[in-house]
ROFI-923452 format. One record per residue: residue in three letters; residue number from 1; x, y, z of N, C-alpha, C in turn. Coordinates in steps of 0.001 Angstrom, whole numbers, m for minus. Example, Ala and Ser with C-alpha at 12.3 -4.5 7.8 and 13.67 -1.06 7.14 Angstrom:
<atoms>
ala 1 13190 m5690 7800 12300 m4500 7800 13200 m3300 7800
ser 2 12850 m2250 7080 13670 m1060 7140 12900 30 7870
</atoms>
This chain:
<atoms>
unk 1 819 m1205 0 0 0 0 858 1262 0
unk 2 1962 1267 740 3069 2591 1045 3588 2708 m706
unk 3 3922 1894 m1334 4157 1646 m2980 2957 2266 m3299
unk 4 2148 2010 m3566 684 2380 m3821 849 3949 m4038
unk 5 631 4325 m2801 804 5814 m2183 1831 6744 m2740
unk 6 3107 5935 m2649 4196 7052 m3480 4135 7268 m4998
unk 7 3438 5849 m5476 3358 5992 m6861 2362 7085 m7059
unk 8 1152 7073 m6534 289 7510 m6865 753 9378 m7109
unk 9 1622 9452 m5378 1541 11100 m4972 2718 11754 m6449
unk 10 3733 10257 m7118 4514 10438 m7847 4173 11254 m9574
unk 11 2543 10394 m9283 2041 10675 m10783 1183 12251 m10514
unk 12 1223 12217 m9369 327 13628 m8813 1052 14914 m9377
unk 13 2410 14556 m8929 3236 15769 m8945 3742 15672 m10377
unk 14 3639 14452 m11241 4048 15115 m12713 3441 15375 m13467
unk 15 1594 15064 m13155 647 15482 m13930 729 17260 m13408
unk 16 751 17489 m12197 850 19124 m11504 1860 19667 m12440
unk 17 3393 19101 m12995 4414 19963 m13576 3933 20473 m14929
unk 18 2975 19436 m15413 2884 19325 m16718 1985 20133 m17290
unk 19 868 20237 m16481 m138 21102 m16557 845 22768 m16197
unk 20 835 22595 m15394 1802 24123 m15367 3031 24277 m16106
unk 21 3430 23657 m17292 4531 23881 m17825 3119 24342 m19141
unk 22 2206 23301 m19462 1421 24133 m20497 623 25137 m20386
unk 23 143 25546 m19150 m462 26706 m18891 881 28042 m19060
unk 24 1838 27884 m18839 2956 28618 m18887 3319 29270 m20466
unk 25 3454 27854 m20975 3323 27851 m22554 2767 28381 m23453
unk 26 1325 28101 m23101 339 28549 m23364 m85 30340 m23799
unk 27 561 30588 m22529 567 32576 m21787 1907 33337 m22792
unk 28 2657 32550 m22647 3535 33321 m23360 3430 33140 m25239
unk 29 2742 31939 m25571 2262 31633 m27029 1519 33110 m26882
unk 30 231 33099 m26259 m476 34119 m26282 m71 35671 m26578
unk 31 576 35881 m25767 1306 36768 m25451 1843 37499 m26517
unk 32 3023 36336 m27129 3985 36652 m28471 3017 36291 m29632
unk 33 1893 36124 m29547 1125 35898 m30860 224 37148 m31344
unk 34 322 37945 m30134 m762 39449 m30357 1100 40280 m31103
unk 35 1961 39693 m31031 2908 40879 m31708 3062 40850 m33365
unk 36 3515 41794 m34203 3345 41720 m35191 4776 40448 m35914
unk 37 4507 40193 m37145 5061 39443 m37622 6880 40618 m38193
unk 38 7959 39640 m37772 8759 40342 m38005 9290 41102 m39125
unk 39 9398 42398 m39356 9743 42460 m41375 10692 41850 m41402
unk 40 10898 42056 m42851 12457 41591 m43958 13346 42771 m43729
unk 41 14068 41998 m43878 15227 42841 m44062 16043 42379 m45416
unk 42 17116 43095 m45888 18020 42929 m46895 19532 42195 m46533
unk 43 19693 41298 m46838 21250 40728 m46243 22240 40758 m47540
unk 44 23195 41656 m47493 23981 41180 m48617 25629 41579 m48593
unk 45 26136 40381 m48850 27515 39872 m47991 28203 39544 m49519
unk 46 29305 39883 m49247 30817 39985 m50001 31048 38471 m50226
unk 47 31085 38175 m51300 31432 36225 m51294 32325 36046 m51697
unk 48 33047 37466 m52723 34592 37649 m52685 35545 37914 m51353
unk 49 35095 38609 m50612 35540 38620 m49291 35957 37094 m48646
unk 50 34708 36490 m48694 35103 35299 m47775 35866 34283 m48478
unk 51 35939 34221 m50003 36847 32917 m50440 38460 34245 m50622
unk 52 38261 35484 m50317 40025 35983 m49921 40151 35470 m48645
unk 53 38904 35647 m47440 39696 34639 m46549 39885 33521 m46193
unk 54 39374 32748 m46992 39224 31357 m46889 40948 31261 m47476
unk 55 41590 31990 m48732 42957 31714 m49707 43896 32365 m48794
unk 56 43638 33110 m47494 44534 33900 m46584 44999 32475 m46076
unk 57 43507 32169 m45320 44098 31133 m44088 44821 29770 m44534
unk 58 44562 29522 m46075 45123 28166 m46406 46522 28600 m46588
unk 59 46715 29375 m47252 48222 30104 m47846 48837 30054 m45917
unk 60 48209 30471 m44870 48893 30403 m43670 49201 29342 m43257
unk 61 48472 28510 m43678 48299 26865 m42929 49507 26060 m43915
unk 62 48920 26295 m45137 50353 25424 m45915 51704 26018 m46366
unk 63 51720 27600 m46525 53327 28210 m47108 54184 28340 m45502
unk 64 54965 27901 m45713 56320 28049 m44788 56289 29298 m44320
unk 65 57694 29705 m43608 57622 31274 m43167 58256 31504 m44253
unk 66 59168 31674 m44804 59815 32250 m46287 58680 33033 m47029
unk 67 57607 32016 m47515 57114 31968 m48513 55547 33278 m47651
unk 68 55497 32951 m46506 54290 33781 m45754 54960 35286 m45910
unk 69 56472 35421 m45661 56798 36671 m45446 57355 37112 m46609
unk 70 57219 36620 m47816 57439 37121 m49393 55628 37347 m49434
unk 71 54623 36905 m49053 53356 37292 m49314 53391 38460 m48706
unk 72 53653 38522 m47448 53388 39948 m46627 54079 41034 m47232
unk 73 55287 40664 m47853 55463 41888 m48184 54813 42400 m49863
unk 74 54480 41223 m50548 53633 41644 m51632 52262 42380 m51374
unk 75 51460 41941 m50248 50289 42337 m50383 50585 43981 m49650
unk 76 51736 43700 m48946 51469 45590 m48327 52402 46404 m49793
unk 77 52986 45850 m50432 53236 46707 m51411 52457 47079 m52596
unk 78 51672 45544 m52873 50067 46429 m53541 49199 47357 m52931
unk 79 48800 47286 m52036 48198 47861 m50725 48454 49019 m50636
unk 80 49883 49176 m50750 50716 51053 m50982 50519 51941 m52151
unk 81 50482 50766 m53421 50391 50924 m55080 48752 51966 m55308
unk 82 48054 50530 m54331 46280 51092 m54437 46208 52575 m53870
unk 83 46624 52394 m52809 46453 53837 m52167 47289 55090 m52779
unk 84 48436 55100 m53076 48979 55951 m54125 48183 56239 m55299
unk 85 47405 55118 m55957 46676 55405 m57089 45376 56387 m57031
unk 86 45071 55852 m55472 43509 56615 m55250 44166 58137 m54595
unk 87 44817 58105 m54157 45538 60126 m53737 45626 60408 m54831
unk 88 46551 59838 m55719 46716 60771 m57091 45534 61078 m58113
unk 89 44320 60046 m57855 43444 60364 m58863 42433 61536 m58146
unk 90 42872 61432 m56629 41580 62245 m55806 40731 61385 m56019
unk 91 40315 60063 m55653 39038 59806 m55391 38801 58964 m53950
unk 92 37953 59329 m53596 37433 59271 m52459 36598 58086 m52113
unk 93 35715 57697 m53155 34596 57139 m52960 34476 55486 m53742
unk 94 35533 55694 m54486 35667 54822 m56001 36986 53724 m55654
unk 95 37119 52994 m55771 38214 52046 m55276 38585 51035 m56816
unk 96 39384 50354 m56805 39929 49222 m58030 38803 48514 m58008
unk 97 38298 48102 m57004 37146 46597 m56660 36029 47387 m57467
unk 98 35471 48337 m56952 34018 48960 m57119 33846 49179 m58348
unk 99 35320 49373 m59404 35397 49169 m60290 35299 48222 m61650
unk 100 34446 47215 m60739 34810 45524 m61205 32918 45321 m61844
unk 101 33097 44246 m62380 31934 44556 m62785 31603 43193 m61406
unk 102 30223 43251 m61553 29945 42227 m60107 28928 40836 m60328
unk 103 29089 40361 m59311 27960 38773 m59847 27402 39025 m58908
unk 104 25950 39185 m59007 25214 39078 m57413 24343 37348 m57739
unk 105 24749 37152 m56188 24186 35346 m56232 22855 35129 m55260
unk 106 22038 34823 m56072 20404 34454 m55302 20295 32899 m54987
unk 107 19667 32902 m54168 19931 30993 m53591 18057 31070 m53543
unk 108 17584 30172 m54425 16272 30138 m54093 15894 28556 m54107
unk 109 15309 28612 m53360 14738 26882 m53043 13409 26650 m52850
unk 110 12592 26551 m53781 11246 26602 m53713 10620 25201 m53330
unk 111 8978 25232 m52387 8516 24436 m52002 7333 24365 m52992
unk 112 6032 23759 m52436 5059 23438 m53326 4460 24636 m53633
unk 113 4099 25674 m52475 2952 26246 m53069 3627 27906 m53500
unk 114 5432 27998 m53927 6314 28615 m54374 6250 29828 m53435
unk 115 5944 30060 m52431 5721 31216 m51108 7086 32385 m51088
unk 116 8120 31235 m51409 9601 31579 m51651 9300 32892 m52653
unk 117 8610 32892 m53940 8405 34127 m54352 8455 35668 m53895
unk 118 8220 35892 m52431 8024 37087 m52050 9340 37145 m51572
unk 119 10358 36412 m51209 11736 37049 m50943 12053 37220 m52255
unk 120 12373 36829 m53468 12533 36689 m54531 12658 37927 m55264
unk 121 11407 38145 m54848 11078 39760 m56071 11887 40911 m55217
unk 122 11888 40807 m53673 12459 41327 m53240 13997 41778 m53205
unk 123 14766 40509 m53560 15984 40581 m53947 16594 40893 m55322
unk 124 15517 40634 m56321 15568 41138 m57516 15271 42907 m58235
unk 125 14349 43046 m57131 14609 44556 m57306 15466 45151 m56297
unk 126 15971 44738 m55350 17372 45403 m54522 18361 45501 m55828
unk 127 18912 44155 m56660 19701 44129 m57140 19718 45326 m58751
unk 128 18325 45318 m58914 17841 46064 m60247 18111 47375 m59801
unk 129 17535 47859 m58896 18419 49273 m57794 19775 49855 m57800
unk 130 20363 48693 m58173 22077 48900 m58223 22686 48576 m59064
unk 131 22258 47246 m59942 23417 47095 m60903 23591 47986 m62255
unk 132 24725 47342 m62732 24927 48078 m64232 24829 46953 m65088
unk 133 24894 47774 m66113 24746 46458 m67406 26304 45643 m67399
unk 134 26795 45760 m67120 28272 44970 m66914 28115 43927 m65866
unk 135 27207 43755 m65161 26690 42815 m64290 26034 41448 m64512
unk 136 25659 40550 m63881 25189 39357 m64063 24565 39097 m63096
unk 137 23830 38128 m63070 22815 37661 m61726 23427 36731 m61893
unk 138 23468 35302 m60404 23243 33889 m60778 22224 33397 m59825
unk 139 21613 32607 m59788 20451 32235 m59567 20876 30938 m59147
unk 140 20952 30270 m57671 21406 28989 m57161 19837 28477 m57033
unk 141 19216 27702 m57821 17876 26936 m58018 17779 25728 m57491
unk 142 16547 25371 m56409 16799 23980 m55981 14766 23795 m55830
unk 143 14440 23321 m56885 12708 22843 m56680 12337 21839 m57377
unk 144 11532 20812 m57021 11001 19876 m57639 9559 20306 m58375
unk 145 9320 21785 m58489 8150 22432 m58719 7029 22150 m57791
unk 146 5706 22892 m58524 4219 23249 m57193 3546 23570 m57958
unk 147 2564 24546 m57911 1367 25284 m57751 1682 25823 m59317
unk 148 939 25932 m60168 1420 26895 m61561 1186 28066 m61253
unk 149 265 28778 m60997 685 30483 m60691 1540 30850 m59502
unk 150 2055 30106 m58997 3353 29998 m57978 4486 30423 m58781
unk 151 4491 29366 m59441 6102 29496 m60380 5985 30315 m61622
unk 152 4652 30432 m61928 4515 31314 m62930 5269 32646 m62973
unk 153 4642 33068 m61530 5479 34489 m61083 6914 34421 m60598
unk 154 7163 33064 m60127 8375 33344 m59768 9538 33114 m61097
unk 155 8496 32847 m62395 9659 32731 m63659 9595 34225 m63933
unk 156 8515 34406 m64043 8034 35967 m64674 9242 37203 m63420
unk 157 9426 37324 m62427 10441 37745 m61931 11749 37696 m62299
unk 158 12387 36519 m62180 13400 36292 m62889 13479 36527 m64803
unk 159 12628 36877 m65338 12391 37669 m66815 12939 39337 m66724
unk 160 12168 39797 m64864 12567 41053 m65119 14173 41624 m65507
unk 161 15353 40426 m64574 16430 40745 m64520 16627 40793 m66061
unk 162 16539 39816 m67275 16790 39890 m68418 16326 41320 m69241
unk 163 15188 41407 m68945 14143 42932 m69282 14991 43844 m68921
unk 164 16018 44175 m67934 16769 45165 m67318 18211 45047 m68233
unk 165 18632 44322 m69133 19561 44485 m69731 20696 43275 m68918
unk 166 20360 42844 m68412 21769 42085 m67216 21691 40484 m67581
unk 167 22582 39970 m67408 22716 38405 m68175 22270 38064 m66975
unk 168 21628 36569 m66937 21079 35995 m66149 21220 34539 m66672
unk 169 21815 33794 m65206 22723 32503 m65099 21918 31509 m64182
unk 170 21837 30352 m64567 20597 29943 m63160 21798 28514 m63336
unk 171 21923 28003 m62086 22723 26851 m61375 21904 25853 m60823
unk 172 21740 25022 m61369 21437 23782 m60395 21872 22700 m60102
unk 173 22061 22721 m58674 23201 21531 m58313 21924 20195 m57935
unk 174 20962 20334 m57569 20245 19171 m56996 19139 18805 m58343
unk 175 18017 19856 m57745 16658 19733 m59141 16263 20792 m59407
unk 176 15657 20630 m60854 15144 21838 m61507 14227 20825 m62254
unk 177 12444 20287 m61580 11860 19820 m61971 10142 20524 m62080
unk 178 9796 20456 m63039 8405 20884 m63473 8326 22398 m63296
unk 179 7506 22701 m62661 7670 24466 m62220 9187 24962 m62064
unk 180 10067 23845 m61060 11132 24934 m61500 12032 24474 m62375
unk 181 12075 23745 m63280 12339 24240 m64805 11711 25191 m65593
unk 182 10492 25429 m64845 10138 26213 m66042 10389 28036 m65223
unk 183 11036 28370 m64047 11748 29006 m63859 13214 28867 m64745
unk 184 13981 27867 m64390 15139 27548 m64783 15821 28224 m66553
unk 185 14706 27485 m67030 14354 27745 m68535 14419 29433 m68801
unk 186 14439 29718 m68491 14392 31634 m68092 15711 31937 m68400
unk 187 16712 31330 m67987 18321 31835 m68057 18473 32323 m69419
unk 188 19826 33003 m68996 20602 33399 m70909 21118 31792 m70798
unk 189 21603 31882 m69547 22879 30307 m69322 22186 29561 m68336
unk 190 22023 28361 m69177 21127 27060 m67826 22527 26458 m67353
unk 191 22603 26407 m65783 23906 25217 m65601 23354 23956 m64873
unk 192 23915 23054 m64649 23310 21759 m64192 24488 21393 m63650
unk 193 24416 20056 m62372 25411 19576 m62166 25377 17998 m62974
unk 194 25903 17186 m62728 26047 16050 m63444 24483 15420 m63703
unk 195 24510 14955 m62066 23724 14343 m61676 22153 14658 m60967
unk 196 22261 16300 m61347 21187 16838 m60787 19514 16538 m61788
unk 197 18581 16505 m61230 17390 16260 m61858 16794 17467 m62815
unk 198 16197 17248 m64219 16060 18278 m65268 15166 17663 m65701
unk 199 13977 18414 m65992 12903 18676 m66633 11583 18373 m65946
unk 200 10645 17517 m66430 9388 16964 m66001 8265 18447 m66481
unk 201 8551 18360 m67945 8065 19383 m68059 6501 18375 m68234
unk 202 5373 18547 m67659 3893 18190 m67226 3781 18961 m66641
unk 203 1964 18599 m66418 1406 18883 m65618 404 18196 m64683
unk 204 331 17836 m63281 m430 16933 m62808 m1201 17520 m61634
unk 205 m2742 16691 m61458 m3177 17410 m60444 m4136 15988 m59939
unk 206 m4436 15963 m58716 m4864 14651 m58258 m5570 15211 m57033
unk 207 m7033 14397 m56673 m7560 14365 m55538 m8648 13186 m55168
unk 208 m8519 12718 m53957 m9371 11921 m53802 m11113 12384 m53657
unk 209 m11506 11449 m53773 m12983 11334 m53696 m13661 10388 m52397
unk 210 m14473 10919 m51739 m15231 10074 m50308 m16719 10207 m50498
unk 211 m17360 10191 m52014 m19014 10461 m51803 m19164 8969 m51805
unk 212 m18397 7613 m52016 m18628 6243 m51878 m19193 6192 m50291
unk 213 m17897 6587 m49883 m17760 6561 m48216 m18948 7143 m47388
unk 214 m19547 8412 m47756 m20539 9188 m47427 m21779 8556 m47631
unk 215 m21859 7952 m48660 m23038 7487 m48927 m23120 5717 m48076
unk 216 m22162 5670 m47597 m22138 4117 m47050 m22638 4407 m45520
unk 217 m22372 5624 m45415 m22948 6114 m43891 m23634 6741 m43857
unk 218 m24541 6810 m45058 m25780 7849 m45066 m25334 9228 m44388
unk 219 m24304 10251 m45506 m24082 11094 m45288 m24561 11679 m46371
unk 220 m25386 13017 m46850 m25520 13638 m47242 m24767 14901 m47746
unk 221 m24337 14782 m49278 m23824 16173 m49358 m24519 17130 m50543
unk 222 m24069 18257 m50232 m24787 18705 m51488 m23935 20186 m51456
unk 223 m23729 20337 m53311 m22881 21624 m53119 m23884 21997 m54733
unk 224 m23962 23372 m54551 m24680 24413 m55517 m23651 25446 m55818
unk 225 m23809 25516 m57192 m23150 26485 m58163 m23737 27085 m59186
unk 226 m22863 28276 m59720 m23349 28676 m61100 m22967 29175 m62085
unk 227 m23163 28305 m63156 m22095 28081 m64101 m21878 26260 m64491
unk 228 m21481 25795 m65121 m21561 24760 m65620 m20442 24109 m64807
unk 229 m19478 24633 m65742 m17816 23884 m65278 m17839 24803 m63971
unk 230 m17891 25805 m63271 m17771 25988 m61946 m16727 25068 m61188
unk 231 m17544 24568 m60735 m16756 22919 m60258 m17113 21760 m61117
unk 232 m15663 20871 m61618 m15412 20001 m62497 m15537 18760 m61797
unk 233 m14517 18535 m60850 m14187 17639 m59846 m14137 17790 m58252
unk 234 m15046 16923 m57633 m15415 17734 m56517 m14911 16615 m55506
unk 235 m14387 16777 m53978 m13815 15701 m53054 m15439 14617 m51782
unk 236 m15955 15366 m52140 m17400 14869 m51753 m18656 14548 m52255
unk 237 m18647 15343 m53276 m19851 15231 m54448 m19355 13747 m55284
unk 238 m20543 13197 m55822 m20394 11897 m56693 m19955 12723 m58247
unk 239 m18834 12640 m58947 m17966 13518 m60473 m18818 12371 m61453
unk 240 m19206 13000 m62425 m19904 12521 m63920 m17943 12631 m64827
unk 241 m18565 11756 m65855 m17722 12031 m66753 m17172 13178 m67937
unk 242 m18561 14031 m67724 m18493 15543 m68511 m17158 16523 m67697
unk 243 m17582 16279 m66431 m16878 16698 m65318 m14864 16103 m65506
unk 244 m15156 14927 m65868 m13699 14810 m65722 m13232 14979 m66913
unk 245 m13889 14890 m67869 m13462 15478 m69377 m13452 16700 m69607
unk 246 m13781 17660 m68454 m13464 19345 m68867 m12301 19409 m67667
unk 247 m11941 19083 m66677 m10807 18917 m66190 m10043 18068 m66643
unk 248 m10143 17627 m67454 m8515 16856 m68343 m8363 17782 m69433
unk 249 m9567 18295 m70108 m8875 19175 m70945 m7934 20683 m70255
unk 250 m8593 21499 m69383 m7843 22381 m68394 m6946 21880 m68144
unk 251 m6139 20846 m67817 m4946 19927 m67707 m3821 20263 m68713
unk 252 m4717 20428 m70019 m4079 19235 m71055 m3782 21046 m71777
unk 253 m4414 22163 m71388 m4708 23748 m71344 m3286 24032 m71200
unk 254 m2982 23474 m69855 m2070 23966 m69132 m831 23927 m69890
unk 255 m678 22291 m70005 573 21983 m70388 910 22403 m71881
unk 256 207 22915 m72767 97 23421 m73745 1054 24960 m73418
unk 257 559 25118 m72226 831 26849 m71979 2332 26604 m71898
unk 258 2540 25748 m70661 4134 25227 m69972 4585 24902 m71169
unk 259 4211 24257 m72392 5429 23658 m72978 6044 25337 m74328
unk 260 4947 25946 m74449 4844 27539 m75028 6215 28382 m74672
unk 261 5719 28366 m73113 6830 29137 m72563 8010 28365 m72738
unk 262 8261 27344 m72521 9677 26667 m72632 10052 26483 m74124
unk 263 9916 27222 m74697 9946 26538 m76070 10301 28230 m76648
unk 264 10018 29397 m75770 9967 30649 m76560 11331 31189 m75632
unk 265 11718 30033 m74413 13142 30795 m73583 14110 29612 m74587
unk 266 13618 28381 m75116 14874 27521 m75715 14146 27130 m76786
unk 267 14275 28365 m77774 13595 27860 m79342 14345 26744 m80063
unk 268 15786 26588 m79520 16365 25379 m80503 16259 24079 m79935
unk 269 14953 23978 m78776 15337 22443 m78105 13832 21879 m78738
unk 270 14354 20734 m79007 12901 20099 m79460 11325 19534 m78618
unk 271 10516 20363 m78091 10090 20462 m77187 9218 19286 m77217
unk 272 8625 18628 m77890 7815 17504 m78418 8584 16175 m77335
unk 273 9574 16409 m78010 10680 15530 m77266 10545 15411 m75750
unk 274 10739 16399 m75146 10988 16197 m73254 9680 16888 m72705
unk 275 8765 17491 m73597 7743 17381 m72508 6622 16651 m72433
unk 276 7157 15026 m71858 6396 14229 m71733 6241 13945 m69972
unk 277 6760 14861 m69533 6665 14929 m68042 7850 14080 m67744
unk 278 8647 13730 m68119 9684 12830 m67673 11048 13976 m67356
unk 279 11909 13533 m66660 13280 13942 m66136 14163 13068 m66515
unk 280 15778 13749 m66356 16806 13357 m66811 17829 14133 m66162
unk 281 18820 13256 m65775 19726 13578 m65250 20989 14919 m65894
unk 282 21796 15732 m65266 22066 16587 m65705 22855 16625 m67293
unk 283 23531 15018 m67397 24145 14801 m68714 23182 14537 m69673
unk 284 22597 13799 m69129 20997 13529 m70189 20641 14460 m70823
unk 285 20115 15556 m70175 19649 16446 m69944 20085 17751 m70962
unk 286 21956 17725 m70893 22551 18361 m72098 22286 17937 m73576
unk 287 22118 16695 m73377 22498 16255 m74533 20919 16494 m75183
unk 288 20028 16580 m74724 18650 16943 m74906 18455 18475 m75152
unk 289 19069 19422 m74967 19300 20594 m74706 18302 21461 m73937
unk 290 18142 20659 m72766 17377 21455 m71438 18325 22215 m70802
unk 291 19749 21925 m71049 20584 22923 m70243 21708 23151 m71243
unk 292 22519 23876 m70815 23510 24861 m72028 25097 23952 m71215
unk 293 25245 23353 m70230 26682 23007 m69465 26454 22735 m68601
unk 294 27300 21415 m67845 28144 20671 m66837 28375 21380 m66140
unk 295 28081 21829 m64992 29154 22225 m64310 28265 22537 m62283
unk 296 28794 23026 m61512 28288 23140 m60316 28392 24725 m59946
unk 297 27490 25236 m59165 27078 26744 m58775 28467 26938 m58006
unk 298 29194 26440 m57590 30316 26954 m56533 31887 26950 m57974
unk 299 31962 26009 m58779 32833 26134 m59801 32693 27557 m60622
unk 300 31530 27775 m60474 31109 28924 m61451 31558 30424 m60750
unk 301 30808 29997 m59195 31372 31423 m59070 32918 31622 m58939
unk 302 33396 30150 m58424 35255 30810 m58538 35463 31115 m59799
unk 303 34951 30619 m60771 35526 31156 m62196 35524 32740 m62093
unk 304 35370 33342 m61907 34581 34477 m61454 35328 35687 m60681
unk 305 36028 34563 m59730 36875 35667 m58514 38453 35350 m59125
unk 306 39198 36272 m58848 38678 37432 m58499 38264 38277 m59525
unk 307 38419 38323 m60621 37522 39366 m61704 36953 40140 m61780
unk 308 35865 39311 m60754 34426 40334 m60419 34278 40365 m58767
unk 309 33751 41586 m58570 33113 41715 m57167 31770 40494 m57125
unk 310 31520 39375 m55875 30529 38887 m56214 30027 39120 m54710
unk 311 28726 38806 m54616 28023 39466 m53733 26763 38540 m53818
unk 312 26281 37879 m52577 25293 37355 m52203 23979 38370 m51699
unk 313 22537 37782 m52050 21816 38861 m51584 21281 37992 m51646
unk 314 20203 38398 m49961 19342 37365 m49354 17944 38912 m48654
unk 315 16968 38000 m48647 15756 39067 m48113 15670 37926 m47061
unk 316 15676 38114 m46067 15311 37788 m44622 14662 38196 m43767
unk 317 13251 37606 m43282 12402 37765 m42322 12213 37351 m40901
unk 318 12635 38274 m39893 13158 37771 m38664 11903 37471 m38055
unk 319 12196 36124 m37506 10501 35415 m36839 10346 36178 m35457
unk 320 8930 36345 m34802 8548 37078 m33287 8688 35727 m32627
unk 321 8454 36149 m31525 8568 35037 m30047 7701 33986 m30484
unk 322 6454 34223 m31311 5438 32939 m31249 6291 31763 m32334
unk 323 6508 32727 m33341 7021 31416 m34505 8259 31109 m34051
unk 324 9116 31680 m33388 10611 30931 m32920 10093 29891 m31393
unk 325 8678 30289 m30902 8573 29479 m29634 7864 27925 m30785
unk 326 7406 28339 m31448 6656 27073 m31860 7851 25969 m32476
unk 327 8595 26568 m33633 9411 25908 m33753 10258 25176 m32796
unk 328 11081 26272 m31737 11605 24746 m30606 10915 23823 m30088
unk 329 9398 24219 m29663 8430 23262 m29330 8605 21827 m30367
unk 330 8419 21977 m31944 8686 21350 m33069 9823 20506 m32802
unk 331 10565 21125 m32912 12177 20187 m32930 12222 19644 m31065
unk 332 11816 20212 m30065 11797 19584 m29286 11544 18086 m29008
unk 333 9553 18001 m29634 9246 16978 m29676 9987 16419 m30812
unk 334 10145 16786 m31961 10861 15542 m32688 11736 14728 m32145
unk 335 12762 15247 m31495 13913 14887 m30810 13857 13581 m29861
unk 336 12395 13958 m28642 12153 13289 m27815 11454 11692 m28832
unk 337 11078 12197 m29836 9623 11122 m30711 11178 9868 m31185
unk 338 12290 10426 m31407 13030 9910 m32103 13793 9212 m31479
unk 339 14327 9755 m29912 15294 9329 m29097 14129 7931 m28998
unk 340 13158 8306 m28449 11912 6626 m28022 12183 5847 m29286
unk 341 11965 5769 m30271 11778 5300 m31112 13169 4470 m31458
unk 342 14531 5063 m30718 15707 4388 m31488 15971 3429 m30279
unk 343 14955 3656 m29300 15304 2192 m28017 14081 1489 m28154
unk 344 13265 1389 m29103 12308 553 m29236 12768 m539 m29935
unk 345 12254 m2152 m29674 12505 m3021 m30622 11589 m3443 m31208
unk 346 10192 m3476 m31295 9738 m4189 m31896 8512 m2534 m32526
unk 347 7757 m2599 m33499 7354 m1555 m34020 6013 m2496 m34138
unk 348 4522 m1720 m34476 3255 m1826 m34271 2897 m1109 m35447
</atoms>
């Protein structure tokens, strides 16, 4: 009975913690959820900068002292050269670098319903703000595509940089499938890595149906419209075949449109050919002419340095207390769901 008792007062006091750890939770969710959502901001960082220091610290790590103190004295005697050059010209404001023409690098990674769009446009007109025509964009692309007026806009954005006079380079090291090929397709220069995924130029759309189910439980549904095609295919209503024959043609609409556009950014690729919704790997893929070259987004930009000033630009939206509390909540429990799960032996 004394067992009894401690167990019991044991479960007392951790049902008491628990409840007051979510009432706690709870107050401050509350709390940080009446605040506004954090803006964007603009992030944009020197990527020439960091691979000079990335070539500082290796040159420290592998040249001898000889060879470190023949560098030191080269770089302070350019260093003297630069600054002599800028007194004598009087300029103040203007440097050798600023003088360079520049690569600004966009990293976009789109999900299904392409949301990624609104940093996008954002970073594209920062960059339209500043550059010159001696400039280039590159575009680091990573989507298996989504939503068609998702990617629609987010190709139609990436058009503006071309519309502005500036070459435009799109990289993909992983995928550039369906929607975002048909971003991708946008470039002056498509790059691919070997093995990265290319094309799937289709279009697909799928949903289940439960008026079987409804009607097995004497559920009643009923939906009113007006207009014919209105609704084609419905997830509760019993679909006729008129119905699925005007949504296959809207389908069949679409991909007509998708294969248009891809065909008016790469008039010499035979479009008949790859848009059968299928993909191909990045060599495949050349040889098909969905992409213009071999090669990987990080090879490209060293080609690059030092030459050009290159410059990363990111639009970043700093989360409030509610969305940074929810997320640790998130990864919390995952953590705990996973640690159980890797001392379990037998699964259900």
């Amino acid at each position: 009975m004394e067992f009894l008792y401690e167990y019991g007062l044991f479960v007392a006091k951790a049902v008491t913690l628990v409840i007051a750890f979510i009432v706690v939770v709870s107050t401050i969710v509350g709390l940080a959820s009446k605040q506004k959502h954090g803006k964007g901001q603009l992030e944009i960082v020197s990527i020439s900068e960091q691979l000079k220091d990335i070539t500082n610290y290796a040159k420290q790590v592998l040249l001898d002292k000889n060879a470190l103190k023949k560098l030191a004295k080269e770089q302070k005697k350019e260093a003297k050269a630069k600054n002599k050059a800028k007194n004598k010209a009087k300029i103040t404001e203007q440097s050798e670098e600023s003088e360079k023409s520049r690569l600004y690098v966009i990293d976009f990674k789109g999900s299904m319903d392409a949301n990624e769009v609104e940093h996008l446009r954002e970073e594209i007109t920062a960059i339209l703000c500043v550059a010159n025509k001696e400039d280039e964009v590159l575009v680091r692309l990573e989507s298996g595509g989504g939503v068609v007026h998702g990617y629609g806009l987010a190709a139609s954005q990436l058009q503006r940089i071309k519309e502005k006079g500036l070459k435009l380079t799109i990289a993909v090291d992983k995928v550039a499938a369906s929607g975002g090929y048909m971003m991708a397709c946008v470039a002056d220069k498509l790059l691919a890595s070997q093995f990265a995924y290319i094309g799937s130029i289709g279009v697909l759309a799928q949903l289940p149906n439960f008026n079987k189910l409804l009607k097995k439980n004497d559920i009643e549904f009923e939906q009113h419209t007006a207009g014919e095609f209105k609704r084609t295919l419905t997830v509760f209503g019993e679909n006729n075949d008129e119905g699925r024959a005007k949504f296959k043609e809207e389908i069949e609409e679409i991909h007509v449109l998708f294969k248009d556009f891809v065909q008016s950014q790469r008039p010499d690729m035979d479009i008949d050919k790859v848009a059968t919704g299928e993909y191909w790997p990045g060599i495949k893929a050349k040889s098909l002419g969905l992409i213009d070259d071999i090669t990987t987004s990080d090879d490209y930009i060293l080609s690059h340095y030092p030459a050009r000033e290159i410059f990363s630009v990111k639009y970043a939206v700093k989360k409030n207390v509610a969305e940074k509390l929810g997320m640790s909540a998130a990864n919390v429990v995952e953590r705990v769901f996973m640690k159980s799960m890797s001392k379990a032996r037998h699964w259900f």
